[in-house]
VEXVEX-226792 format. One record per residue (C-alpha): x, z, y; residue number from 1. Coordinates in steps of 0.5 Angstrom, whole numbers. Layout:
N
<node><px>X</px><pz>Z</pz><py>Y</py><seq>NUM</seq></node>
...
// end
This chain:
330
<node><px>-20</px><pz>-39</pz><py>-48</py><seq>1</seq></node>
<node><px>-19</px><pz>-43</pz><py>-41</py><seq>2</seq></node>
<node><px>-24</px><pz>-46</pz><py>-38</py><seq>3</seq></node>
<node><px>-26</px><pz>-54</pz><py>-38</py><seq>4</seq></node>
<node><px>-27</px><pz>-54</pz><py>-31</py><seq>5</seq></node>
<node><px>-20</px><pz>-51</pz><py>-30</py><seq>6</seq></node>
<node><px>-16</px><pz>-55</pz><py>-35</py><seq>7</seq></node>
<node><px>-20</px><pz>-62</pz><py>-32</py><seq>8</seq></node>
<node><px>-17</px><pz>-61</pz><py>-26</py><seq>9</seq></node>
<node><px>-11</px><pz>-58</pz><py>-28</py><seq>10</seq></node>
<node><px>-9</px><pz>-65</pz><py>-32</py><seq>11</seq></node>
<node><px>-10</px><pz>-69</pz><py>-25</py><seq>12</seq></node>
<node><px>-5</px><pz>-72</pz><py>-21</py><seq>13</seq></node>
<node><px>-4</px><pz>-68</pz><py>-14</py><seq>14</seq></node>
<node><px>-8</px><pz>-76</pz><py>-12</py><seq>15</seq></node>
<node><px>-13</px><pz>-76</pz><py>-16</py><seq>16</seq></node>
<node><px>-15</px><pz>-69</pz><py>-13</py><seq>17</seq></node>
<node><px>-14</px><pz>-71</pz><py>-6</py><seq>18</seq></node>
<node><px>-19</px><pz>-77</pz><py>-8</py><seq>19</seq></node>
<node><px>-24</px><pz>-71</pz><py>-10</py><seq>20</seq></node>
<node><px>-23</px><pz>-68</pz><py>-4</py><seq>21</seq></node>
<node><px>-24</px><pz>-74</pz><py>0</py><seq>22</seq></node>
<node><px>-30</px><pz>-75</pz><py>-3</py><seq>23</seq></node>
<node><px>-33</px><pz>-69</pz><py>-2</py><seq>24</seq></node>
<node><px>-33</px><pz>-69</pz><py>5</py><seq>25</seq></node>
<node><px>-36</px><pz>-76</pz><py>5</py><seq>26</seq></node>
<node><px>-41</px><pz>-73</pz><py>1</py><seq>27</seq></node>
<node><px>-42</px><pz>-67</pz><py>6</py><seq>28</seq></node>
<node><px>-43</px><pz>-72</pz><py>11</py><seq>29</seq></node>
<node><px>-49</px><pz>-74</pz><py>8</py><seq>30</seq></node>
<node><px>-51</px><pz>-67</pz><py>6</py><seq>31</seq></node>
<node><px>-50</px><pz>-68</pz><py>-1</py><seq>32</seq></node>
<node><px>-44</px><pz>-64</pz><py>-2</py><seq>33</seq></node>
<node><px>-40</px><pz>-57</pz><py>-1</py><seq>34</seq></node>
<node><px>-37</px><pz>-57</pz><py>7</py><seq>35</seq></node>
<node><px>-29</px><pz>-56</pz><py>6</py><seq>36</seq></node>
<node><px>-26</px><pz>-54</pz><py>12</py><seq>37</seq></node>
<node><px>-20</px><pz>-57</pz><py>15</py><seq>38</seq></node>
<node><px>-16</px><pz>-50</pz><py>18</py><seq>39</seq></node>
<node><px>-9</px><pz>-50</pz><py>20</py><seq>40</seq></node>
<node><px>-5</px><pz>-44</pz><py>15</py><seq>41</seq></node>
<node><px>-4</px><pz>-40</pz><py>22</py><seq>42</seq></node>
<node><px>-10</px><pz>-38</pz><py>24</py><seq>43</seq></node>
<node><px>-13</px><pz>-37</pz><py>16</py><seq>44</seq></node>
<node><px>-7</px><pz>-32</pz><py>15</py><seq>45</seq></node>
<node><px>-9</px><pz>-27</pz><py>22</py><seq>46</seq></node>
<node><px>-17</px><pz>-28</pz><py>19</py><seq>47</seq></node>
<node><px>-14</px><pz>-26</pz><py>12</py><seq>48</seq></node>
<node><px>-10</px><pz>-20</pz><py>16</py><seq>49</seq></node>
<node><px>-15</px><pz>-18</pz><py>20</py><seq>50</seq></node>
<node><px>-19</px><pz>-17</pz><py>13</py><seq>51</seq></node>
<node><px>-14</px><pz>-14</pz><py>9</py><seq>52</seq></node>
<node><px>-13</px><pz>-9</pz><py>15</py><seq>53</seq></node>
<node><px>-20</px><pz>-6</pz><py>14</py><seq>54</seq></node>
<node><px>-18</px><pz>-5</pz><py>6</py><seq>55</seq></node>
<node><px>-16</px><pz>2</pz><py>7</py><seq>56</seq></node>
<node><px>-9</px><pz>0</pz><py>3</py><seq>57</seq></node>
<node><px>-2</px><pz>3</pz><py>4</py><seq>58</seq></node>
<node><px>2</px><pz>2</pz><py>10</py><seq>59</seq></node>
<node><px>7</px><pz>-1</pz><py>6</py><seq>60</seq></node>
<node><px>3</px><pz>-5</pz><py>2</py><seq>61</seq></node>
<node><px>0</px><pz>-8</pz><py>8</py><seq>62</seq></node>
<node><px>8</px><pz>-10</pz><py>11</py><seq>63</seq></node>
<node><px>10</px><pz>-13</pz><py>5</py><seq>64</seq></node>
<node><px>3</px><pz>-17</pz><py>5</py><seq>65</seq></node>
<node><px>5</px><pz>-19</pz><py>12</py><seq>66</seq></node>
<node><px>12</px><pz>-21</pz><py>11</py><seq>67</seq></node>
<node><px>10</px><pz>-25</pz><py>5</py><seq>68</seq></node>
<node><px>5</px><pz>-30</pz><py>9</py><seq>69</seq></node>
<node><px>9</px><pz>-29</pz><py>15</py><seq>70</seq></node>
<node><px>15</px><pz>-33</pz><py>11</py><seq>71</seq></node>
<node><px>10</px><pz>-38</pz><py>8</py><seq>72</seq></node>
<node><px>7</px><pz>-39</pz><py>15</py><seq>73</seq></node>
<node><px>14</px><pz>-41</pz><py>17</py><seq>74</seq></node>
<node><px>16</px><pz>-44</pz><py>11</py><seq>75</seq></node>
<node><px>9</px><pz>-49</pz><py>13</py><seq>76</seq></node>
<node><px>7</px><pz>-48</pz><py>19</py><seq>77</seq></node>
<node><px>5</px><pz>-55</pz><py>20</py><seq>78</seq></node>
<node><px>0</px><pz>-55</pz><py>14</py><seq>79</seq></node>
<node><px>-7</px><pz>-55</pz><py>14</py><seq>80</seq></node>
<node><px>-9</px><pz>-49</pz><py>8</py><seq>81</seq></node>
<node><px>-12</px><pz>-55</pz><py>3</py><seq>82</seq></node>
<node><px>-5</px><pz>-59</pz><py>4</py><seq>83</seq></node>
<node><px>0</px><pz>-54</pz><py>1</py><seq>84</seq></node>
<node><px>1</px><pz>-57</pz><py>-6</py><seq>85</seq></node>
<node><px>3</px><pz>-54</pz><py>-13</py><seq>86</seq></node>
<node><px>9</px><pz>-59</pz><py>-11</py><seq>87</seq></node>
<node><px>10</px><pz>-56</pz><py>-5</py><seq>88</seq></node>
<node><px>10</px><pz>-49</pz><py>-7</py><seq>89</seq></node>
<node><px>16</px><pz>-51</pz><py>-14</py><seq>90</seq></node>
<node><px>20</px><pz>-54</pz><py>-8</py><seq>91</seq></node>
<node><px>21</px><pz>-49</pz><py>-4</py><seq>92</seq></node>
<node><px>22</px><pz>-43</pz><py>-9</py><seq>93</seq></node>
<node><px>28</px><pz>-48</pz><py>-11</py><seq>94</seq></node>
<node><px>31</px><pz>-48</pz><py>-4</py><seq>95</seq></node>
<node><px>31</px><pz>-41</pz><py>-3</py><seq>96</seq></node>
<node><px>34</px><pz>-40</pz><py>-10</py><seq>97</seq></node>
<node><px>30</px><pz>-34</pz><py>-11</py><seq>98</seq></node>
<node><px>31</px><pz>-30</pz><py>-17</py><seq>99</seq></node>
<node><px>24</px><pz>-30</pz><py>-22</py><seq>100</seq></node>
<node><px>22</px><pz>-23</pz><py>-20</py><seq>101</seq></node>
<node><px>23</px><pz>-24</pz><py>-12</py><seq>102</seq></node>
<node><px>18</px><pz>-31</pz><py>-14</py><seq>103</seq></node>
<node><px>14</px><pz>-27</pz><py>-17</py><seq>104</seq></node>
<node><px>13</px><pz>-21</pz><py>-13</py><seq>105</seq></node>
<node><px>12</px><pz>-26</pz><py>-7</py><seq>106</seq></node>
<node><px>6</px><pz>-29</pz><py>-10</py><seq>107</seq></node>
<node><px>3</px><pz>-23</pz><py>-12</py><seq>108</seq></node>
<node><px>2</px><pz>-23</pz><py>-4</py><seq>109</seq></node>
<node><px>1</px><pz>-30</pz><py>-3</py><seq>110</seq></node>
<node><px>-4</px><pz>-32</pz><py>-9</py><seq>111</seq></node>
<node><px>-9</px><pz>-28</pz><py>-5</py><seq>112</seq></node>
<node><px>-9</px><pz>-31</pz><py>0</py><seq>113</seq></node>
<node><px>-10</px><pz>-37</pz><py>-2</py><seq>114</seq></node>
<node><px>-16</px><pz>-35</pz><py>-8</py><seq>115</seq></node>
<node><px>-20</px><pz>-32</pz><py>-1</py><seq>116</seq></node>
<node><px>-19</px><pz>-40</pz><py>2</py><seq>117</seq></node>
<node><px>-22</px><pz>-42</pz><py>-5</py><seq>118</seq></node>
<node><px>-29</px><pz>-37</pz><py>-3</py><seq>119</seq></node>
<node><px>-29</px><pz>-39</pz><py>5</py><seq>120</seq></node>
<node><px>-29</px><pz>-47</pz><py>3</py><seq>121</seq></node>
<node><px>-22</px><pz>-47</pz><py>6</py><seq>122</seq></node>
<node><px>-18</px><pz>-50</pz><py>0</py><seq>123</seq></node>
<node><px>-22</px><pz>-53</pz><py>-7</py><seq>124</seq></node>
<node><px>-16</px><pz>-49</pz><py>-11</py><seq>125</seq></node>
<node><px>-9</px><pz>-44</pz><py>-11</py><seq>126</seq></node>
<node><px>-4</px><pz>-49</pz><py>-11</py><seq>127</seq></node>
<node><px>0</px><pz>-43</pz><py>-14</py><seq>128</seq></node>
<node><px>-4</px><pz>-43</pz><py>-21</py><seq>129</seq></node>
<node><px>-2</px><pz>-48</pz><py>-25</py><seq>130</seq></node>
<node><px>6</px><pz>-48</pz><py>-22</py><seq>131</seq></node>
<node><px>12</px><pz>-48</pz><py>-26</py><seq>132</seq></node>
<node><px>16</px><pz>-43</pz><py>-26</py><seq>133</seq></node>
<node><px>24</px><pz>-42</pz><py>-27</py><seq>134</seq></node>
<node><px>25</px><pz>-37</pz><py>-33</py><seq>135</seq></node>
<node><px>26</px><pz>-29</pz><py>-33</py><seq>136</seq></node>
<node><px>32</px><pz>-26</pz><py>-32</py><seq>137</seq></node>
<node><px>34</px><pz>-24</pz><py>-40</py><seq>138</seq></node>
<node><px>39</px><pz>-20</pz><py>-39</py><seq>139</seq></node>
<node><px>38</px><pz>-12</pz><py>-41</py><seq>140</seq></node>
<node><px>36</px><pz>-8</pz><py>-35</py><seq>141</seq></node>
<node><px>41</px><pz>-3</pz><py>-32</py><seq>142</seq></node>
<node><px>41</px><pz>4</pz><py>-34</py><seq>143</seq></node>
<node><px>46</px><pz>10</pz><py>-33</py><seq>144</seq></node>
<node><px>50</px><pz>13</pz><py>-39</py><seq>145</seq></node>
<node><px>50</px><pz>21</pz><py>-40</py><seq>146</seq></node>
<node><px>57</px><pz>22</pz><py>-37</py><seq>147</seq></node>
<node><px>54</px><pz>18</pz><py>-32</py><seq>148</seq></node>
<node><px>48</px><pz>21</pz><py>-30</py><seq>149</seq></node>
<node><px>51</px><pz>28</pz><py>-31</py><seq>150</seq></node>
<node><px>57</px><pz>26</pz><py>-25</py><seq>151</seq></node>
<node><px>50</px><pz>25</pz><py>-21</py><seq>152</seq></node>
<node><px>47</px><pz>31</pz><py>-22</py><seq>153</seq></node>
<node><px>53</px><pz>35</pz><py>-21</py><seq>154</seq></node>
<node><px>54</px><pz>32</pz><py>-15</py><seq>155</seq></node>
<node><px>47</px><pz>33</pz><py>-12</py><seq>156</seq></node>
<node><px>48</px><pz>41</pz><py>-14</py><seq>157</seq></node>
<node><px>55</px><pz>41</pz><py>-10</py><seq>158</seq></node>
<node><px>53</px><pz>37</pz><py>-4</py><seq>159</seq></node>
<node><px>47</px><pz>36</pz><py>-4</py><seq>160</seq></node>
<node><px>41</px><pz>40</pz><py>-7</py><seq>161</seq></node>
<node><px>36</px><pz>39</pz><py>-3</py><seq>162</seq></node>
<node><px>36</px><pz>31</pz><py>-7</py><seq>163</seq></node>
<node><px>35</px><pz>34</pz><py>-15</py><seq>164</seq></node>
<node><px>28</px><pz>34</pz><py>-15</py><seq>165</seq></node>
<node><px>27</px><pz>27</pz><py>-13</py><seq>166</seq></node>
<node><px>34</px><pz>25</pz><py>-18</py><seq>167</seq></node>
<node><px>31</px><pz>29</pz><py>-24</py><seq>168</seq></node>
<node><px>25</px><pz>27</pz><py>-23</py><seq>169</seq></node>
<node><px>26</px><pz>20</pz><py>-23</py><seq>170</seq></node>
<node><px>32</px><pz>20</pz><py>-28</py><seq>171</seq></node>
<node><px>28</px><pz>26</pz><py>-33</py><seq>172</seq></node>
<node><px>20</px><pz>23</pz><py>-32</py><seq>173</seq></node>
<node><px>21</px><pz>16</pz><py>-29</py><seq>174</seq></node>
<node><px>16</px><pz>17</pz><py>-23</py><seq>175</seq></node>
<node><px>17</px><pz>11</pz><py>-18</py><seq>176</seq></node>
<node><px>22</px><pz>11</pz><py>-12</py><seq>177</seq></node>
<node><px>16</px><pz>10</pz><py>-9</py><seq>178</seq></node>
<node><px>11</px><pz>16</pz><py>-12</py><seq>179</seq></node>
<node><px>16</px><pz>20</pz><py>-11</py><seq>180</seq></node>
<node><px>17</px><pz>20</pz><py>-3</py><seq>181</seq></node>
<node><px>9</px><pz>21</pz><py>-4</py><seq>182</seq></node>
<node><px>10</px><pz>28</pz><py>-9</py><seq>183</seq></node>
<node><px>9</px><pz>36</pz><py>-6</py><seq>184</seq></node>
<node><px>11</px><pz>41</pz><py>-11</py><seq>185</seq></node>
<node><px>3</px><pz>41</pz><py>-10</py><seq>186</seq></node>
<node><px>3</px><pz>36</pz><py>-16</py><seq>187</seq></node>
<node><px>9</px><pz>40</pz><py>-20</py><seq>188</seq></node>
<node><px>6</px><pz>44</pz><py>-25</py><seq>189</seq></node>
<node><px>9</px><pz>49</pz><py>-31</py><seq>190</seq></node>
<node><px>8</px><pz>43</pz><py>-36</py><seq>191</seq></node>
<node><px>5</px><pz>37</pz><py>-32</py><seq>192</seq></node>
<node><px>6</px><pz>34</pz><py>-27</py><seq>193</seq></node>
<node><px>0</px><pz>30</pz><py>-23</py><seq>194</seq></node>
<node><px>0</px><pz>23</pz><py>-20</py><seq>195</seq></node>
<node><px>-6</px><pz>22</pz><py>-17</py><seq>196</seq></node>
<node><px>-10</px><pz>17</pz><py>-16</py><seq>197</seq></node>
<node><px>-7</px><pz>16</pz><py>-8</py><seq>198</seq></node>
<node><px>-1</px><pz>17</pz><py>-10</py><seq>199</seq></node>
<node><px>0</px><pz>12</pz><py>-16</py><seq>200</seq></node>
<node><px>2</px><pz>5</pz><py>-15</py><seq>201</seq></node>
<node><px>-4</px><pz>3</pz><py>-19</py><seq>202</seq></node>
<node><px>-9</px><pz>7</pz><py>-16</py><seq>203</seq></node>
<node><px>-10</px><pz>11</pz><py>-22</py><seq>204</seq></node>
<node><px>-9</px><pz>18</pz><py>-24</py><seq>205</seq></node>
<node><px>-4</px><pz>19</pz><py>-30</py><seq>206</seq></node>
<node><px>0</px><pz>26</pz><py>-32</py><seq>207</seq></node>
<node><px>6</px><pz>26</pz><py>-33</py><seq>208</seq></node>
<node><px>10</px><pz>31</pz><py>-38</py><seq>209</seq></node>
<node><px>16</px><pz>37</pz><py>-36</py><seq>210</seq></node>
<node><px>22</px><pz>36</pz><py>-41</py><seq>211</seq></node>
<node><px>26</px><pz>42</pz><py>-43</py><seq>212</seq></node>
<node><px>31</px><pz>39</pz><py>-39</py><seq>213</seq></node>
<node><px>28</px><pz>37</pz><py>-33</py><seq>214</seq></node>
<node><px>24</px><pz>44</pz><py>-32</py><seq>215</seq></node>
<node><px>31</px><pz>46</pz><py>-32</py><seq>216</seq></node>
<node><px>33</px><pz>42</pz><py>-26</py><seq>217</seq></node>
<node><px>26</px><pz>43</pz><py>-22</py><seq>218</seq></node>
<node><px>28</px><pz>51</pz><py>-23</py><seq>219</seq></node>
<node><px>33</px><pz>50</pz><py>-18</py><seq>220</seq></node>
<node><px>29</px><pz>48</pz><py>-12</py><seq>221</seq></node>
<node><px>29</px><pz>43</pz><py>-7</py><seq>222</seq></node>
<node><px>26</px><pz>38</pz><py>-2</py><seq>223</seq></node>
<node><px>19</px><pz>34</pz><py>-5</py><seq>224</seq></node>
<node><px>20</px><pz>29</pz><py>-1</py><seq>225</seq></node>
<node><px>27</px><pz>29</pz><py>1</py><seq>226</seq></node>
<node><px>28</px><pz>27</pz><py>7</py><seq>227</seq></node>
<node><px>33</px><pz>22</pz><py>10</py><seq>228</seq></node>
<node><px>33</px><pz>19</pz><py>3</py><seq>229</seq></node>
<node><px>37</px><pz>14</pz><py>4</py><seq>230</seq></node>
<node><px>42</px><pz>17</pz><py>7</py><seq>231</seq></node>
<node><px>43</px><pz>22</pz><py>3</py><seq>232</seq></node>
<node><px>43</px><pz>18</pz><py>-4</py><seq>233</seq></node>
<node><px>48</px><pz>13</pz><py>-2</py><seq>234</seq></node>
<node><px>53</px><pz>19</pz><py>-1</py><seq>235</seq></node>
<node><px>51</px><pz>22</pz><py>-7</py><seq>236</seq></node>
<node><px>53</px><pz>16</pz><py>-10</py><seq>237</seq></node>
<node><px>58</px><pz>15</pz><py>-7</py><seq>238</seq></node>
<node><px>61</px><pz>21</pz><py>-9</py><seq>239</seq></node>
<node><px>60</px><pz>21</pz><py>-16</py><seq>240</seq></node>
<node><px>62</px><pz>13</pz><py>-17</py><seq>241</seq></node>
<node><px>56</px><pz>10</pz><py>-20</py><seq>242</seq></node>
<node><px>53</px><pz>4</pz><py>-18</py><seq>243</seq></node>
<node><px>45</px><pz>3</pz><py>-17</py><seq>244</seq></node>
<node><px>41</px><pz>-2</pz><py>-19</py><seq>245</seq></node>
<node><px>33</px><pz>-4</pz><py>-18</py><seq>246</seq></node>
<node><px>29</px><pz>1</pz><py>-21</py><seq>247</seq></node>
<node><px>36</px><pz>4</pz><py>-25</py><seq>248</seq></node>
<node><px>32</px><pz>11</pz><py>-26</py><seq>249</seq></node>
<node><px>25</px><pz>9</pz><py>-29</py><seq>250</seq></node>
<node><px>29</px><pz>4</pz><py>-33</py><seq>251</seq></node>
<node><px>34</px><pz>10</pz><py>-35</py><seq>252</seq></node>
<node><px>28</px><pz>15</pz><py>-36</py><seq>253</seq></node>
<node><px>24</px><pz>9</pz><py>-41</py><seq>254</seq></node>
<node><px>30</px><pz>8</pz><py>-44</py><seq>255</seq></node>
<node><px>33</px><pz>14</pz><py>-47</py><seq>256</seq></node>
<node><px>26</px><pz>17</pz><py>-48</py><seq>257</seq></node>
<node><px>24</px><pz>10</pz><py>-52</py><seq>258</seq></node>
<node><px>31</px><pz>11</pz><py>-57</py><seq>259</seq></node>
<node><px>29</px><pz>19</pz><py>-58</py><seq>260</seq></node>
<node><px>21</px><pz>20</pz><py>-59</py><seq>261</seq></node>
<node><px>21</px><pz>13</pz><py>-63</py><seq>262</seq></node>
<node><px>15</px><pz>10</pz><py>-61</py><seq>263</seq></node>
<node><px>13</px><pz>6</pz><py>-55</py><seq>264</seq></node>
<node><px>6</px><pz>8</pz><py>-55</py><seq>265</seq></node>
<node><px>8</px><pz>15</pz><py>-52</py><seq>266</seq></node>
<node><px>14</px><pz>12</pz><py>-48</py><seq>267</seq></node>
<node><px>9</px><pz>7</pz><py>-45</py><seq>268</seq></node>
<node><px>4</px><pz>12</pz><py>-44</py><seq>269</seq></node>
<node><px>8</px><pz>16</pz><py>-40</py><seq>270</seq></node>
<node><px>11</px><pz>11</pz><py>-36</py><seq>271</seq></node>
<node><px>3</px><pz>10</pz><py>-34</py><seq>272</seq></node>
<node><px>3</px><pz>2</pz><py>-38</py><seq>273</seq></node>
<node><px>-3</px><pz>1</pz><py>-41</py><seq>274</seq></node>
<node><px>0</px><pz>-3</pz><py>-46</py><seq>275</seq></node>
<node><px>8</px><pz>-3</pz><py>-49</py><seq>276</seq></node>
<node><px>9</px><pz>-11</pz><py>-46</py><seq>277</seq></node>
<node><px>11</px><pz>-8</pz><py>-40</py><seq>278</seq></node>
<node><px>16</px><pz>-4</pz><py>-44</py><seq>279</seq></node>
<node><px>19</px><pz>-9</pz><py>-48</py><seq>280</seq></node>
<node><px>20</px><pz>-14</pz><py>-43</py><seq>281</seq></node>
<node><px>23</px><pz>-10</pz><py>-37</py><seq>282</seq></node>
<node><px>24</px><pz>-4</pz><py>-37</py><seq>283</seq></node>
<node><px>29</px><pz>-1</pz><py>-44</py><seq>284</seq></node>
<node><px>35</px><pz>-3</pz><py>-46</py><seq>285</seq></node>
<node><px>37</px><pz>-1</pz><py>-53</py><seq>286</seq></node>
<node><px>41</px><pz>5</pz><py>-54</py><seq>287</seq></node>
<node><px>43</px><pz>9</pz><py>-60</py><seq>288</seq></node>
<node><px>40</px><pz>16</pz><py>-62</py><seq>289</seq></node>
<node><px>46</px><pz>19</pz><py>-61</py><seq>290</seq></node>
<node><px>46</px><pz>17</pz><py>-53</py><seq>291</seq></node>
<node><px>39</px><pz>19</pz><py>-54</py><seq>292</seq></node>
<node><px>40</px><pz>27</pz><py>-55</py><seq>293</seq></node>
<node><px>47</px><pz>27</pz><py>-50</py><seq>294</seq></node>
<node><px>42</px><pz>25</pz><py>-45</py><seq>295</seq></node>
<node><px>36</px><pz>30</pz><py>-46</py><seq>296</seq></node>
<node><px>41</px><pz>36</pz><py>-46</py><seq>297</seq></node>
<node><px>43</px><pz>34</pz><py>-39</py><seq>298</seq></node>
<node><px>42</px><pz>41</pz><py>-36</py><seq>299</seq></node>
<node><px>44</px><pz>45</pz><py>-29</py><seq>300</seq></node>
<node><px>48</px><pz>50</pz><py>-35</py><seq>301</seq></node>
<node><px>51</px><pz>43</pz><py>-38</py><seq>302</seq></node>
<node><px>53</px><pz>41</pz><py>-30</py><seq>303</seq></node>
<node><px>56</px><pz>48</pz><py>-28</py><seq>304</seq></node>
<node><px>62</px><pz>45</pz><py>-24</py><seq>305</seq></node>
<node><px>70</px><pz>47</pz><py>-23</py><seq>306</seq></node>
<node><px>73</px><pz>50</pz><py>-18</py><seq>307</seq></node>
<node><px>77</px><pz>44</pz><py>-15</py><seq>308</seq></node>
<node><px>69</px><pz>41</pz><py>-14</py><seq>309</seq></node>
<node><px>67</px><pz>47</pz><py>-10</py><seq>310</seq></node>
<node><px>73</px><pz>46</pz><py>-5</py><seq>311</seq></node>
<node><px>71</px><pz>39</pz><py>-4</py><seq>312</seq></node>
<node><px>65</px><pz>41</pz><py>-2</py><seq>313</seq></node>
<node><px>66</px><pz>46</pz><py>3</py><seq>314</seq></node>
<node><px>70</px><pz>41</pz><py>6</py><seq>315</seq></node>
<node><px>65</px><pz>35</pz><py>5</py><seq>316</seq></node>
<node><px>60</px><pz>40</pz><py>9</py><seq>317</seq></node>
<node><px>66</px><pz>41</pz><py>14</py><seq>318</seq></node>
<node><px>66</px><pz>34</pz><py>15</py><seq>319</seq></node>
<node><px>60</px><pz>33</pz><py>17</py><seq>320</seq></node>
<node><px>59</px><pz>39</pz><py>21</py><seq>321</seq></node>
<node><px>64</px><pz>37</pz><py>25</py><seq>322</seq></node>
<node><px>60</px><pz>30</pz><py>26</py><seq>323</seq></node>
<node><px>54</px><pz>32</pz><py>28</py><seq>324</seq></node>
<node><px>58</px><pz>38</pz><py>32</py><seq>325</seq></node>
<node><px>55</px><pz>44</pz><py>30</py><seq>326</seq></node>
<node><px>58</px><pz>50</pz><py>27</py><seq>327</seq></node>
<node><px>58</px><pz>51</pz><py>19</py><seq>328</seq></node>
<node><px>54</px><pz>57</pz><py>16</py><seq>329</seq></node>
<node><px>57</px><pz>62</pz><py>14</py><seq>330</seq></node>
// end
């Protein structure tokens, strides 16, 4: 039930509640009220910073922390902190044409900072609570299809082998890009494989399980992490003429194992969700059983390759022998 608190204030005007707020200061002169501080954003952003720093979070999560408050301090650098508005903020998503989910991962990182100046008397509320938001993006997630995922996997055996590991366990276990740069063949057991606690996005330890196929794949070797990733995967992708969209491995993953196990309670699980809503709402597109079973059978067996393919490989690494001027094996 929403708080009476919250739904008075969230049906006043932006004047009415300036009027609020001028009063309270009034009545702090005369030691009747809260002390709210006039602070321009700049300075309240590095206080907030200098906290953040001392969290012990990811190195990554703190640059994206920084670079989010460093477009709103752009953006409203002029402002002190309790003048930006709900208004203001609904204009300038609207001027930067962001999509949904770019607006919502910026206010994950700017709504912090804002509740932090409610706790230090900066602002008397989060300008962000009550906005409105443009509607998701309802269009199906994009995923690979089996001829797809083969061409991938094929390709990675003749040029690459070194980035079948992170392939097979994003496309055949749905771990996140991001986990799977943090993962050793430590974390790799005979049937699990173990996201700790440090390793995970959210923070908690899930296990994840081996599929018949994908033990296949990880008997094969490999660099866990793979280095120079970026790189390596624009090649292979290249190569194999798929095109790579947000997240494509995990949607895949979610996908073909929703439509072959039959129930979103496990494939919820094993995406590490604590409940199917994320599932059903990003993270599968419907695909038939048949697809299903063609993409669980994917298999180094499947994927042996023709001799034409084996050529162009020698010829891919001589190529890129001669680019760095070193002499090809063998």
């Amino acid at each position: 039930m929403e708080d009476p608190a919250d739904r008075f204030w969230s049906r006043l005007s932006c004047q009415e509640r300036h009027q609020i707020m001028s009063q309270d200061r009034q009545g702090e002169s005369s030691g009747s009220g809260p002390n709210l501080i006039s602070t321009p954003l700049e300075p309240a952003i590095e206080r907030y910073l200098k906290i953040k720093e001392g969290q012990n979070l990811r190195p990554l999560t703190l640059r994206q922390i920084r670079w989010k408050l460093g477009m709103l301090q752009k953006a409203f650098g002029g402002s002190k902190c309790h003048e930006i508005t709900t208004t203001m903020m609904e204009d300038w998503f609207r001027v930067k044409e962001w999509k949904r989910s770019t607006i919502d991962g910026v206010m994950a990182k700017i709504g912090p900072f804002f509740n932090w100046c409610i706790r230090e008397a900066i602002c008397i509320h989060n300008p962000l609570k009550y906005i409105i938001l443009p509607k998701k993006d309802e269009s199906a997630p994009c995923i690979f299809s089996p001829s797809q995922v083969q061409d991938l996997m094929s390709n990675a055996v003749l040029l690459d082998p070194g980035m079948l590991p992170y392939l097979a366990l994003g496309i055949f276990a749905g771990i996140r890009p991001e986990e799977l740069m943090r993962l050793s063949w430590a974390d790799v057991g005979p049937d699990m494989i173990e996201i700790t606690a440090h390793k995970a996005k959210s923070r908690q330890r899930r296990l994840v399980s081996l599929s018949g196929n994908l033990r296949s794949w990880l008997e094969l070797g490999g660099d866990l992490p793979p280095r120079n990733k970026r790189k390596r995967l624009e090649r292979l992708r290249m190569a194999s003429e798929v095109s790579w969209g947000h997240d494509i491995m995990r949607h895949t993953f979610a996908s073909y194992h929703l439509a072959h196990h039959g129930s979103a309670d496990r494939t919820a699980h094993e995406l590490g969700h604590r409940d199917t809503k994320m599932l059903f709402g990003h993270y599968r597109e419907l695909v038939s059983r048949n697809h299903a079973a063609q993409f669980w059978a994917i298999s180094p067996v499947q994927n042996r390759t023709p001799s034409n393919l084996i050529l162009h490989s020698e010829a891919f690494w001589e190529k890129e022998a001669l680019e760095h001027q070193i002499c090809p094996s063998g």
